[in-house]
C-alpha positions as a printed Julia matrix, in Angstrom:
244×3 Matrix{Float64}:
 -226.43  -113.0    -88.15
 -223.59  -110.74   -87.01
 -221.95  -110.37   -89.96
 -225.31  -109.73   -91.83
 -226.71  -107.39   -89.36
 -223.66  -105.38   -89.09
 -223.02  -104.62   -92.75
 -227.06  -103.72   -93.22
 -226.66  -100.88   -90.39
 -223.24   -99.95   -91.8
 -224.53   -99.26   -95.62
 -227.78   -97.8    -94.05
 -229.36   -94.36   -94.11
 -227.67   -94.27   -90.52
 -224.24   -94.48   -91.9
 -220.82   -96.37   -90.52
 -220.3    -93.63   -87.79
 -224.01   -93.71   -86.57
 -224.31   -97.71   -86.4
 -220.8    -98.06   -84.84
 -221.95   -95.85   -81.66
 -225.36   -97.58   -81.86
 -223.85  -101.12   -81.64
 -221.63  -100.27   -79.39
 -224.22   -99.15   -76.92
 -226.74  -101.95   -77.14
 -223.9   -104.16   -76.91
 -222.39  -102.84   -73.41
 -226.35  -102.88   -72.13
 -226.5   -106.22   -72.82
 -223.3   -107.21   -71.21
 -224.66  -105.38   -68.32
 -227.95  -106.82   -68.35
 -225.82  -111.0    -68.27
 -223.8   -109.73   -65.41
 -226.05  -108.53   -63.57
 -228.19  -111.93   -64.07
 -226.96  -114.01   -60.92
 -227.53  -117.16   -63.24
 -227.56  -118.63   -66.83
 -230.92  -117.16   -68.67
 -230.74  -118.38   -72.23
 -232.82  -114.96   -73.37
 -229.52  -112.8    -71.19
 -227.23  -115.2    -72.7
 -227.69  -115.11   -76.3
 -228.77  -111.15   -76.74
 -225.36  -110.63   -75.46
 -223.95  -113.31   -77.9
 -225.56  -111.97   -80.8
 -224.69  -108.27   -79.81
 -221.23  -109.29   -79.32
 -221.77  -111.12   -83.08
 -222.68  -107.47   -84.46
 -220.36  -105.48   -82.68
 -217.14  -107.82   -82.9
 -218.29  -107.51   -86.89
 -217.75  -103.68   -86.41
 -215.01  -103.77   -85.16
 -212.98  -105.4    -87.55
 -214.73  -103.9    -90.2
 -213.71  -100.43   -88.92
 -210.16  -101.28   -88.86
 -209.97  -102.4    -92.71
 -212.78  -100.09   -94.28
 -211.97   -96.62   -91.95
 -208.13   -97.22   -91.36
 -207.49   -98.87   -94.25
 -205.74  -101.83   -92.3
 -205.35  -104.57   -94.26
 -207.35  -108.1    -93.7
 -203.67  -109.84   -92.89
 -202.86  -107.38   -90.94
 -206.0   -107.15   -88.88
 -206.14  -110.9    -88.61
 -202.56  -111.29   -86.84
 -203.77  -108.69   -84.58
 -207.04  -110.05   -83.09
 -204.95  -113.45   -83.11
 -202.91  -111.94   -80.73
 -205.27  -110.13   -78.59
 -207.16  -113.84   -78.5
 -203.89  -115.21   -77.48
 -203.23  -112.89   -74.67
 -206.69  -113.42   -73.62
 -206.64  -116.93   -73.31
 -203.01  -116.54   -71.51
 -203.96  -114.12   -69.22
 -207.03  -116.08   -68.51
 -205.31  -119.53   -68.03
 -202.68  -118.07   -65.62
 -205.38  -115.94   -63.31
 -207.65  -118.94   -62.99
 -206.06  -122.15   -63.91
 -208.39  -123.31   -66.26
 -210.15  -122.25   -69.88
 -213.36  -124.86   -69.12
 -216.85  -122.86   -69.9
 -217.88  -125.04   -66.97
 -215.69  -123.22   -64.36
 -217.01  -119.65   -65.19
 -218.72  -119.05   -61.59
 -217.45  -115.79   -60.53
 -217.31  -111.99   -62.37
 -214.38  -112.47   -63.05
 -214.04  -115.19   -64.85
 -217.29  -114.35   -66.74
 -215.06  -111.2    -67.66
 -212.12  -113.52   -69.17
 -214.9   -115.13   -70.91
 -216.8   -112.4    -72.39
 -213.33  -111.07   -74.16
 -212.02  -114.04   -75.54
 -216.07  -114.16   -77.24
 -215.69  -110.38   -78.35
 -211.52  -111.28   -79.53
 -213.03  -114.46   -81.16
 -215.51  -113.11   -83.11
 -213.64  -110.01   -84.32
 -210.55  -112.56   -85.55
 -213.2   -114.46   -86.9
 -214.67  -112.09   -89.33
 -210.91  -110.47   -90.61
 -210.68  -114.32   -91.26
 -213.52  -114.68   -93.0
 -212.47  -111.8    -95.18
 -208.74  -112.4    -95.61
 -209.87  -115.68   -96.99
 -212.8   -115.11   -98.97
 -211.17  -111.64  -100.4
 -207.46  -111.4    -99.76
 -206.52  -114.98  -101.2
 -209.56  -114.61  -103.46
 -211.17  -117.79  -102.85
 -214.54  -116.47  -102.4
 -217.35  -116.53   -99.79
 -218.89  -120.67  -100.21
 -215.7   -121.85  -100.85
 -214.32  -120.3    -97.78
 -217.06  -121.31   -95.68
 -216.24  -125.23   -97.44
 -212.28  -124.67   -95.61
 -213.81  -123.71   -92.18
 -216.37  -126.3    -92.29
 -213.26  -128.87   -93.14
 -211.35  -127.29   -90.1
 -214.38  -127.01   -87.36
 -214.53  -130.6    -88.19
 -210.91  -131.65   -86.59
 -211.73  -130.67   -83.4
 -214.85  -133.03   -83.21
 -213.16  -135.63   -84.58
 -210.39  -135.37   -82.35
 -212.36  -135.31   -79.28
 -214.85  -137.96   -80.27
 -212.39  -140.38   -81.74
 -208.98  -139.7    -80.04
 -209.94  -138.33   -76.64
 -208.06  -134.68   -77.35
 -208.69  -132.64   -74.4
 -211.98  -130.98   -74.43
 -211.66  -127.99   -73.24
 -208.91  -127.08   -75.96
 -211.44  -128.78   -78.92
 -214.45  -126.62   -77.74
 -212.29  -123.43   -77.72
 -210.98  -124.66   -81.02
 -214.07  -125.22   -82.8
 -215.3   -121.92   -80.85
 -212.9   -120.34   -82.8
 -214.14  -121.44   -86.11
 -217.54  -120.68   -85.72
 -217.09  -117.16   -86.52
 -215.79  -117.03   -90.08
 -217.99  -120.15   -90.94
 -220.49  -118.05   -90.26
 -219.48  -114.79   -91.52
 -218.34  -116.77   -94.94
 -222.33  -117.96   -95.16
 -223.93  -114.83   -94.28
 -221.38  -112.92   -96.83
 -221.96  -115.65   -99.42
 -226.13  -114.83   -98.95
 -225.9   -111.55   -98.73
 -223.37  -110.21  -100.96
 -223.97  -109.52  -104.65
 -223.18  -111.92  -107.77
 -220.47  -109.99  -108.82
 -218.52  -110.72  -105.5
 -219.19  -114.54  -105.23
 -222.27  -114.15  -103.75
 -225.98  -114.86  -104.19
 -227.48  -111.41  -104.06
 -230.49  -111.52  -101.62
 -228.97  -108.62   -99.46
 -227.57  -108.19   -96.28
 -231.03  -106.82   -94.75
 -232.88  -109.89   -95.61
 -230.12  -112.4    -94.39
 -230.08  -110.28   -91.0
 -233.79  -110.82   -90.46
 -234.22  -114.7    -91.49
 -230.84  -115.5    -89.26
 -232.33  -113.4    -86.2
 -235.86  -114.64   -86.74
 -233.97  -118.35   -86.82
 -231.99  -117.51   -83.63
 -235.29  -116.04   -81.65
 -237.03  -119.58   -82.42
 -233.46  -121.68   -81.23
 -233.77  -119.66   -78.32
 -237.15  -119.93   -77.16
 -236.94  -123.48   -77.57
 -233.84  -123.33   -75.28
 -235.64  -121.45   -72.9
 -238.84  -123.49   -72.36
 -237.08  -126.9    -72.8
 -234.05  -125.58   -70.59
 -231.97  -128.24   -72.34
 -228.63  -126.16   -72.21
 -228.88  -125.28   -68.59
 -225.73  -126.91   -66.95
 -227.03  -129.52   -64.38
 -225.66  -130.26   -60.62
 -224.26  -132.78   -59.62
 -227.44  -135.64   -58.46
 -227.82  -135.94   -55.33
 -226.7   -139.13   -53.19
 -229.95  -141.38   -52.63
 -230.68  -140.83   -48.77
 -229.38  -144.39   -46.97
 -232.1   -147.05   -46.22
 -233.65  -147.22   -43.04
 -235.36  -150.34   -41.23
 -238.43  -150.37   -39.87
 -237.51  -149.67   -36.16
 -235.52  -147.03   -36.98
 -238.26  -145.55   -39.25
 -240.61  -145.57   -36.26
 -238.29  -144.36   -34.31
 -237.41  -141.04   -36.53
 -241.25  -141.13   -37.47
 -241.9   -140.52   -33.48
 -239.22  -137.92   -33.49
């Protein structure tokens, strides 16, 4: 939806400049909206996900299309801002687990390894679909392939989690990207033609029904711990704490 939504505001009657600002804006209100949330609301969660999605999109974009910096280039680089990220992140707090983000601050390590991920991700998709000319399906058929090792890995050989989820994490982003592109895009690029506008709308419309559904089931909300059944009691000592 990012990827889609970012390249309809960019060719718009708004313009690159315009949509750049605009993105940029909704996208530090919603990251102000989910940190000012004192807990995990799936409606907080995901705007800021998908604005991140959009923006991230931007900013790669602007790197190759208004700089001129090539998709290998701009690739390396968000690699390396990711790696310093996760570095900086791992030797501040000790740990990269999802489930250990309880303070600001290590919601802020979070947020910008999801904003370095996503901007690698789409110079990815690119480098691969356009650089080494494969095209948009049949790079979406290599990250499919490689967002599988990570599952298997975990599932069958007990790899440590917390590296396959930030793994496949990873991943997600130029699968994505390589699908939207591959919808979007016209014929004479590898892809199907039906426009980046229409893409943008089905994927959001897609993600507002995924997210209801996660916000009246509550099926992603991390639980506690259960609690310890309370120790039987006899009957004396019931009456006795009954009289009490």
């Amino acid at each position: 939806m990012g990827e889609a939504t970012s390249d309809a505001l960019v060719n718009s009657s708004l313009g690159a400049t315009v949509s750049v600002l605009l993105g940029f804006v909704v996208f530090a209100a919603a990251l102000v909206l989910q940190f000012r949330t004192g807990r995990y609301r799936a409606w907080t969660y995901w705007l800021t996900v998908c604005m991140v999605g959009v923006f991230g999109t931007m900013a790669a974009d602007v790197m190759h299309v208004a700089l001129h910096v090539p998709y290998t280039a701009s690739t390396i680089f968000y690699a390396c801002v990711l790696g310093a990220v996760f570095i900086t992140w791992g030797r501040t707090e000790r740990t990269l687990s999802i489930h250990s983000i309880d303070t600001p601050r290590r919601e802020a390590f979070y947020w910008a390894a999801v904003v370095s991920t996503f901007a690698m991700g789409t110079a990815l998709g690119d480098f691969t679909a356009t650089t080494l000319k494969l095209g948009y399906f049949p790079s979406a058929a290599l990250f499919a392939g490689l967002i599988l090792i990570p599952l298997l890995g975990w599932r069958l050989l007990h790899w440590n989690p917390v590296l396959c989820f930030w793994s496949a994490y990873v991943v997600t982003r130029p699968l994505g990207a390589s699908i939207a592109d591959g919808l979007g895009k016209a014929k004479d690029v590898s892809g199907m033609g039906l426009g980046d506008g229409p893409v943008a709308v089905a994927l959001s419309a897609l993600i507002v029904v995924l997210v209801a559904y996660l916000a009246v089931t509550k099926r992603d909300v991390q639980r506690d711990p259960a609690t310890p059944p309370a120790p039987a009691v006899d009957g004396d000592a019931a009456l006795e704490l009954g009289s009490r």
